[in-house]
N, C-alpha and C positions, 0 to 999 in steps of 0.2 A: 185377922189376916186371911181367913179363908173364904171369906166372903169379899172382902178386896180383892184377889187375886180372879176370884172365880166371876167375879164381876165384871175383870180386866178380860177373861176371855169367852164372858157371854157376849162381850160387843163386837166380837171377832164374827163375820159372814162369806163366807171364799168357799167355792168350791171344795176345795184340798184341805178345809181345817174343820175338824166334829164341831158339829151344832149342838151346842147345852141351848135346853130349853126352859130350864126350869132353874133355879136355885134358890134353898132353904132350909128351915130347921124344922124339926116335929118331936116333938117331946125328947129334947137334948140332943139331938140325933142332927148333924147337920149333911148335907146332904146334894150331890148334883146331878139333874137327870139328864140327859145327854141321847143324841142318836142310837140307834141300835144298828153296828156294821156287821156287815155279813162278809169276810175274808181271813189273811192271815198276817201276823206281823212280819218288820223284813226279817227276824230274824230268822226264819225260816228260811231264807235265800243266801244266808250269812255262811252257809255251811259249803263245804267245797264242792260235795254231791249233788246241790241247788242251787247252785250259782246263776241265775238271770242273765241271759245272753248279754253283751255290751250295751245295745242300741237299748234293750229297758230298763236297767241301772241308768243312764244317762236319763232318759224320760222321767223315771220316779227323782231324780236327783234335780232336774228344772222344775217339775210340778212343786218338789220339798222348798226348794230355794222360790217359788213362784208365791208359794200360802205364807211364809216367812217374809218375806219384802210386805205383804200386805199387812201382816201383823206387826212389823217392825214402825210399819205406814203409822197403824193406830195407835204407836207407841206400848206395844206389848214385845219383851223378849221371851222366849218361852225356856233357856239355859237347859233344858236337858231332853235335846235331840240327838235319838239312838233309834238305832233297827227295830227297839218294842215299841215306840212309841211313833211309830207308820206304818201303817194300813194297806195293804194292797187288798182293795177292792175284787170279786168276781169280777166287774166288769174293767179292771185294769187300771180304776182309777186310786187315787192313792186320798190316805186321809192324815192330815197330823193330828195326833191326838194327845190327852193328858198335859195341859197347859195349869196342871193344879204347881207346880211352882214355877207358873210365870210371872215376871215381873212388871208391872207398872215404869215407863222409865221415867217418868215425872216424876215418881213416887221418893219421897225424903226417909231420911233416917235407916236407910240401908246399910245394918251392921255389918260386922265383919263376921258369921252365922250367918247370916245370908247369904253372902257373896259366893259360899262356896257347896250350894247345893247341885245336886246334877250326878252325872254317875262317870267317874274317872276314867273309862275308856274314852271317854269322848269329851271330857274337858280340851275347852281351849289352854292356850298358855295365860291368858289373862285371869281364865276361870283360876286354873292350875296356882295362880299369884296371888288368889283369893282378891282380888278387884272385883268393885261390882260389877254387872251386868251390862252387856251392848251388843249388840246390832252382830258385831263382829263374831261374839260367841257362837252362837247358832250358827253363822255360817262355815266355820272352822269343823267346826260339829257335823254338818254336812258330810261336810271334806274326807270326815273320819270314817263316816259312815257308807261312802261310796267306795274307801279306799277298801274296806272291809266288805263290801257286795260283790266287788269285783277280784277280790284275792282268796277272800275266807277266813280271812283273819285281821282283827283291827292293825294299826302296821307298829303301836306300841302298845309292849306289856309287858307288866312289874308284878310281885306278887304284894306289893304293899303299896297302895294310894299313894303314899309321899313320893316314894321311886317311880311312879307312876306320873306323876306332877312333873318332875325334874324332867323326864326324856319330852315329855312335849313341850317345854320350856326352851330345853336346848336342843335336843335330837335332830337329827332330819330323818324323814320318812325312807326303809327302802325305796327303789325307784318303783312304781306300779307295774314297769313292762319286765323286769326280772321277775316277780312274781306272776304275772300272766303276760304274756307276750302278747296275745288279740288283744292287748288294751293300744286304742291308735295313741300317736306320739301327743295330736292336740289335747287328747282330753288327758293326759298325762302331763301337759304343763298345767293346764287350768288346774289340777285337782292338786298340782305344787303349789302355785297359785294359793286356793283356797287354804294349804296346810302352812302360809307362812308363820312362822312367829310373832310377826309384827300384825297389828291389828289392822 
């Protein structure tokens, strides 16, 4: 599995997604070598003290959704897109990174253990249903992750995974402009938009 997976996203080549160059085993040991970035994850911006002006949340949010479409292109979903696993570059450019539980969607016999890896703040509702994987997760996952770049707070939380599941099943999000009002009204429906329940 971990060579299938890592294989899924050695073929990935985008600007916006880490370049694995290497992958393999050495005396038991298996193993992925990978670019070496020089910056900091968003969660560093996630906090209310650091919060990223508007206009660069929106930019890392189309760069995140830009390397996604093309990986989605190659038939990889990558299920667990959160603020540690994107890159803000020195130079401002962003990287996705850690595609070790991406999924192949061609790929068959996708148990019910699989379906529901990822990390609960930012499960979709489909993830949240334990359904396999699509297209759709990641970008829900976006959704989540810009709603929390731009607030400081993801917009649901449980102290227990399952209650966690249920609110972004049924929930709807606070509105983003009650939480910060500089959020403009357009990028406040898009980012409804992205948070629908429906895939």
């Amino acid at each position: 599995q971990f060579f299938r997976e890592a294989e899924a996203a050695g073929k990935l080549s985008h600007p916006n997604i880490v370049t694995i160059y290497d992958v393999g085993e050495d005396h038991d040991m298996a193993y992925i070598a990978m670019e070496l970035l020089k910056g900091k994850e968003l969660t560093h911006f996630c906090r209310k003290d650091h919060l990223l002006p508007v206009d660069r949340v929106l930019s890392v949010g189309l760069s995140t959704a830009e390397a996604l479409a093309y990986a989605h292109q190659q038939g990889v979903v990558h299920r667990d897109i959160k603020p540690a696993n994107i890159i803000l570059l020195e130079n401002d450019q962003i990287k996705v990174a850690d595609f070790g539980i991406a999924r192949a969607l061609s790929e068959s016999g996708i148990t019910e253990s699989d379906t529901v890896w990822g990390s609960p703040l930012y499960f979709s509702p489909e993830q949240a249903a334990g359904e396999p994987p699509a297209p759709s997760s990641d970008v829900y996952s976006i959704g989540i992750m810009m709603y929390e770049m731009l607030t400081g707070s993801p917009p649901f939380q449980a102290e227990k995974p399952a209650a966690l599941a249920l609110k972004h099943m049924r929930e709807k999000p606070q509105p983003l402009t009650v939480r910060n009002p500089h959020v403009p009204p357009q990028l406040e429906w898009v980012i409804r938009k992205v948070l629908s329940k429906e895939p």
